[in-house]
Residue, then its C-alpha position, 0 to 999 in steps of 0.5 A: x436542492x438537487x444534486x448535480x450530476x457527475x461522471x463518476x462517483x467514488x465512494x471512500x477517501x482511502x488511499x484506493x478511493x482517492x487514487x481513482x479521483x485523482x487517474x478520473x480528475x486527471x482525464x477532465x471528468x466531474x468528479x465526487x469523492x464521499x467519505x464516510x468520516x470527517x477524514x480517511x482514518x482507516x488502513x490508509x492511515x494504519x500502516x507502515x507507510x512503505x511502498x515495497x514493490x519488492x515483495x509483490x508476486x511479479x505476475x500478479x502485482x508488481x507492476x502496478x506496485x512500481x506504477x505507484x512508485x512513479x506516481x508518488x514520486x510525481x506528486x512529490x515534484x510538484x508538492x510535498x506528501x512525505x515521501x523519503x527515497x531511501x530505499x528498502x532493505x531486506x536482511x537475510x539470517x542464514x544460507x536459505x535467505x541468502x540463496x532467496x535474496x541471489x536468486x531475486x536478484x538476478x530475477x530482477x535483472x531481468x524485469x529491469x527493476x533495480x537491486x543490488x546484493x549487500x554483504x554482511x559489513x555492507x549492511x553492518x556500515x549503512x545500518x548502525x545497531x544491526x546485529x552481526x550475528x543475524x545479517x549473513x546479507x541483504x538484498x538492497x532497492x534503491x528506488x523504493x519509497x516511504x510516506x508518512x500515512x498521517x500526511x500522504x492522502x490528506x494532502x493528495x485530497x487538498x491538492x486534487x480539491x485545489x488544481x483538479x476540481x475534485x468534489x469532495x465531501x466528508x461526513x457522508x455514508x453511503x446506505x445504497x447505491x444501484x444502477x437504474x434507469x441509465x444512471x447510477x443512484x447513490x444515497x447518504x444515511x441522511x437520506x441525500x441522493x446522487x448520480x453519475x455515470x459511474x460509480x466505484x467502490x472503495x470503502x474498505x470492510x465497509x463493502x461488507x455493510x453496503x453490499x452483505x449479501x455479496x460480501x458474505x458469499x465472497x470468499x473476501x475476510x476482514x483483516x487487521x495489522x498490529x503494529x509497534x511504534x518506539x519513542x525516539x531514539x536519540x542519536x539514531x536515525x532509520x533510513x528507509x524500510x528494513x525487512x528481516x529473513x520472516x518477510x523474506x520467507x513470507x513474500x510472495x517474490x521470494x516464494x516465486x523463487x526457483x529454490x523457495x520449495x525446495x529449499x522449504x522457506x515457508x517451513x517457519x515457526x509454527x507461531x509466526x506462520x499462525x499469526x501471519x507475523x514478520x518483523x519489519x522497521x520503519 
């Protein structure tokens, strides 16, 4: 049986991949989402699940960052996919931090993102359990968010399926995609063929299987995120995000910072900055 044709079709049901269904849904487009596995199981749900425009490079990326915070909070009003408002919090452990966290702060006063500084017994009284001989401060975003990555883009699928006619089919591997004769042909590993207008590619490091040549002469490289999750702590509850003075040495707001080169922030543990590592909580 033939497949009909869409206007578009996004290959991959990752958070990228569903986000675009869902801005193509939202205009009255005829849409198919493909995904390779039975359900989205790679860095959209192998993460900390923390929507941190904070941290982006303001020029580059923020602003798309604090788009996603409206989005979220706007599926949130009409369905619940997880999401906590209990803001982010980043700590800083001595005067180099301090200087980063003022300096941010008065830049955010005028992108008109809101912050606010917390003193050292600020920080001590909202976080139980934080030690007083690391805090000299913290800068605090109020309207910052967390979703559980487990649960976020599962029920974002199930809705646009339900209320946006979402086509959306699991167990499909892309093998080849191209544009010809005015139209976009994309095929499964299964041999089953499909067209559209328009095809978007959002498969994660399996660009590098469906395109190796183009992913080879890139200069794009395959990462991996290690986290740590503790049991419960009895009697303990985490509001929110908190990052420590490494990712306020690490993040690329900070480094925009009048005083980030002069003051040498990027100068780190050698380990930490060969490892990529910071500490954040969740």
């Amino acid at each position: 049986m033939r497949s009909p044709h869409y206007d578009v079709i996004i290959v991959g049901a990752g958070a990228l991949g569903s986000f675009h269904a869902y801005h193509a849904c939202k205009k009255g487009l005829k849409v198919l989402l493909l995904e390779k596995d039975s359900q989205p199981q790679e860095a959209t749900v192998r993460n900390f699940g923390q929507v941190v425009p904070s941290g982006m490079s303001r020029g580059k990326w923020q602003q798309y960052g604090r788009r996603s915070l409206e989005i979220y909070k706007s599926l949130q009003s009409k369905f619940d996919i997880s999401v906590r408002q209990h803001g982010s919090v980043y700590i800083a452990s001595d005067e180099t931090e301090l200087i980063l966290i003022n300096e941010l702060r008065d830049i955010n006063r005028k992108d008109g993102y809101p912050s606010m500084l917390l003193t050292q017994q600020d920080c001590l009284r909202k976080y139980p359990g934080l030690q007083e001989n690391y805090c000299k401060g913290a800068i605090f975003f109020p309207e910052e968010i967390t979703v559980e990555p487990g649960i976020m883009i599962h029920r974002v699928i199930a809705y646009m399926q339900e209320q946006l006619a979402l086509t959306y089919q699991p167990h499909t591997l892309v093998s080849f995609c191209d544009f010809v004769n005015s139209k976009c042909i994309v095929e499964d590993n299964l041999g089953r063929s499909y067209t559209s207008n328009k095809v978007i590619i959002c498969n994660g490091r399996d660009f590098r299987n469906l395109y190796p040549q183009v992913f080879y002469e890139s200069d794009i490289e395959v990462s991996k995120l290690q986290m740590m999750k503790t049991v419960p702590q009895p009697g303990y509850e985490l509001k929110g995000s908190i990052l420590t003075g490494l990712s306020i040495r690490r993040y690329e707001s900070f480094q925009e910072c009048p005083s980030y080169k002069t003051l040498k922030a990027g100068e780190i543990d050698a380990q930490c900055k060969k490892w990529g590592i910071h500490i954040l909580f969740k």
